[in-house]
MIVEX-883599 format. One record per residue (C-alpha): x, y, z; residue in three letters. Coordinates in steps of 0.05 Angstrom, whole numbers, padded with zeros to 5 digits, always signed. Layout:
// residues N
XYZALA ...
// end
This chain:
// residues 204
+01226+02628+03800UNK +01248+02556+03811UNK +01314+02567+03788UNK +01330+02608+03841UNK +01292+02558+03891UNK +01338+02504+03863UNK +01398+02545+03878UNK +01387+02574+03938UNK +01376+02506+03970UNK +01434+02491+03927UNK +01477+02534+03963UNK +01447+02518+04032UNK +01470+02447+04027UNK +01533+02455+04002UNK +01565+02528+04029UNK +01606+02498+04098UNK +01631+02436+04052UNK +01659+02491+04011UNK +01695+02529+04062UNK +01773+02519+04059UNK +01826+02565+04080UNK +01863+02619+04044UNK +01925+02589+04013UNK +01990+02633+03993UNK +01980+02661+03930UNK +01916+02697+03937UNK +01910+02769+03928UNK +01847+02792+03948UNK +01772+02776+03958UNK +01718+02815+03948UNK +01645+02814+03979UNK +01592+02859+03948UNK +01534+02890+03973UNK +01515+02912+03897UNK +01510+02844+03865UNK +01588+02834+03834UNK +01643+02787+03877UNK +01701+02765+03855UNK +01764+02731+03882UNK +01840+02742+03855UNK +01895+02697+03851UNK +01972+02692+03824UNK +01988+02632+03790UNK +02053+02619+03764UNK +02046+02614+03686UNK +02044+02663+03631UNK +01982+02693+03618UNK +01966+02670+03547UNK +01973+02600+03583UNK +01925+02613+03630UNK +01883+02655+03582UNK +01875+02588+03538UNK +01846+02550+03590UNK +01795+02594+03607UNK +01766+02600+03532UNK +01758+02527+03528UNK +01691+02513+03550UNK +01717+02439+03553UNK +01761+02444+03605UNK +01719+02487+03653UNK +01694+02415+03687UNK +01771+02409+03706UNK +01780+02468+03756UNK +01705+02489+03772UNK +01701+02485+03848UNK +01629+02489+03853UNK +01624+02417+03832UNK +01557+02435+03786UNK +01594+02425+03724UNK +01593+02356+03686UNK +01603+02368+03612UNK +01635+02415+03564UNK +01659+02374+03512UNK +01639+02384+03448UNK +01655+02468+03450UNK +01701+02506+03403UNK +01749+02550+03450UNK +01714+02622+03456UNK +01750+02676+03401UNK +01703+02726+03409UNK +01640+02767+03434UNK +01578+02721+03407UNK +01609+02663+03412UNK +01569+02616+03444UNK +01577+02550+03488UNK +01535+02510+03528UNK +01547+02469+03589UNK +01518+02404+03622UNK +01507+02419+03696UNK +01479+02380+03762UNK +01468+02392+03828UNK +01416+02360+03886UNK +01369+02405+03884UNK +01357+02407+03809UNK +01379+02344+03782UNK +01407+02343+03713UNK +01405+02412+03678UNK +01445+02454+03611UNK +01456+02524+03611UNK +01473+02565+03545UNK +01528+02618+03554UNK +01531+02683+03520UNK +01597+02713+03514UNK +01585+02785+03525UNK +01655+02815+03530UNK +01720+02787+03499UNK +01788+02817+03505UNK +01848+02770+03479UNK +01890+02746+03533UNK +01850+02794+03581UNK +01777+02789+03594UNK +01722+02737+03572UNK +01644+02747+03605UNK +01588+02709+03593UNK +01519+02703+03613UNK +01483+02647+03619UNK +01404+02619+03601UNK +01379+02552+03617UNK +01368+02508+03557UNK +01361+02440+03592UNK +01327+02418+03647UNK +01317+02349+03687UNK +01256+02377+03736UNK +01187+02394+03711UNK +01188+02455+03759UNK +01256+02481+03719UNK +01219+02480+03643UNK +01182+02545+03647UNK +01252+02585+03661UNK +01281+02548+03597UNK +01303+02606+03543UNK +01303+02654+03602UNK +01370+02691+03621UNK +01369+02704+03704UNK +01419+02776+03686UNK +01476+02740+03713UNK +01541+02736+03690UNK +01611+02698+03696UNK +01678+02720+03682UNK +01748+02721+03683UNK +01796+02779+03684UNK +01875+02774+03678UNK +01933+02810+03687UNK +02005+02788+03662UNK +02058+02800+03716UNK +02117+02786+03688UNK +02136+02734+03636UNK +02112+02680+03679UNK +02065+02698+03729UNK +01983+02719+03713UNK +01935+02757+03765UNK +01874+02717+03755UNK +01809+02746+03776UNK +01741+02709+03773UNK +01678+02758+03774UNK +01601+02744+03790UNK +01555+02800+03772UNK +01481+02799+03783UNK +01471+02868+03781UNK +01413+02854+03730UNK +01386+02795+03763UNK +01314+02802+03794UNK +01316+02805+03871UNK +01284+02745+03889UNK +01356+02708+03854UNK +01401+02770+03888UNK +01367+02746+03951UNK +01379+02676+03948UNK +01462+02678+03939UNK +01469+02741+03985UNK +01481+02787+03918UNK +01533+02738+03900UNK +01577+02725+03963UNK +01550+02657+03974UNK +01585+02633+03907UNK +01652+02667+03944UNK +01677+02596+03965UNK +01667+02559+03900UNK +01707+02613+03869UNK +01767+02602+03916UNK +01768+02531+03897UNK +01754+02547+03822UNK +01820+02585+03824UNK +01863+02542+03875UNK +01847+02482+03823UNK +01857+02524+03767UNK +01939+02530+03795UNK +01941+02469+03809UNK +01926+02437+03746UNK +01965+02490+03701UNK +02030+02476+03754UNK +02015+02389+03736UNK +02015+02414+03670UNK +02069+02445+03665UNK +02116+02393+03709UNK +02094+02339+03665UNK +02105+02376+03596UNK +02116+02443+03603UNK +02059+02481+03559UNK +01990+02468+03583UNK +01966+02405+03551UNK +01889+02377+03556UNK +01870+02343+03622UNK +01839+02285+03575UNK 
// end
């Protein structure tokens, strides 16, 4: 499967740059030996706030800490299960790729999954997987705490992924590091937000 060849030399390349220390705020982070990680954080903003960020495809590029995301533009914010977006992505290995994302579960202000399928790709190697979902999945859980506070908790699961893709990201810790940036930019650009205007406004 090239995609997971693409990836896991991906991954290889770019894992130590990724590294960074815990900062205050995080909750917990969790390592899996069954194929689903996910990492928690508190950020200081009510959770419909931080719930409307995360179902706008468009604004994903903004806080993704894996740096493979380019381009979102041109998505309707997620409203429910079916909905579907797509997303330009890069990285070194693979050059210039899209994926298609499924939303698979959808709970207002709470939960939104998706799973993606490659619809794009930049590499002749990459074509054949094209129209072919891997069984992984993205997501974000939340939790209000209070008026103004929101437990944030971004989950990979590749339960249903073949082996050979398990293999290559360590059943999903290797993406651990990219998801503790996802979420430290995440605050970071909700807190701008709010000190410039107070309700979340677009990062155009």
């Amino acid at each position: 499967m090239s995609f997971t060849n693409g990836i896991r030399l991906y991954l290889r390349r770019e894992i130590e740059a990724r590294e960074r220390q815990k900062n205050q705020g995080w909750r917990t982070m969790t390592k899996g030996r069954d194929g689903t990680v996910s990492v928690t954080r508190r950020i200081e903003a009510p959770v419909d706030e931080v719930f409307a960020r995360l179902i706008d495809p468009s604004r994903h590029p903004s806080f993704d800490g894996s740096g493979m995301l380019r381009d979102g533009s041109g998505n309707k914010p997620v409203t429910a299960i079916g909905d579907v977006f797509t997303m330009k992505m890069y990285n070194d290995e693979m050059g210039d790729y899209e994926m298609r994302n499924y939303v698979v579960e959808f709970l207002f202000n709470r939960r939104i999954v998706w799973e993606p399928e490659m619809s794009a790709a930049s590499r002749i190697e990459d074509l054949g997987d094209i129209g072919n979902r891997a069984g992984h999945r993205w997501g974000y859980e939340l939790e209000s705490e209070g008026p103004n506070a929101t437990i944030v908790t971004e989950i990979f699961d590749c339960t249903q992924a073949p082996e050979e893709l398990r293999a290559a990201i360590d059943n999903g810790n290797r993406w651990l590091a990219s998801m503790t940036a996802t979420l430290e930019r995440l605050d970071e650009l909700i807190g701008i937000a709010k000190s410039q205007s107070g309700p979340i406004a677009s990062d155009a």
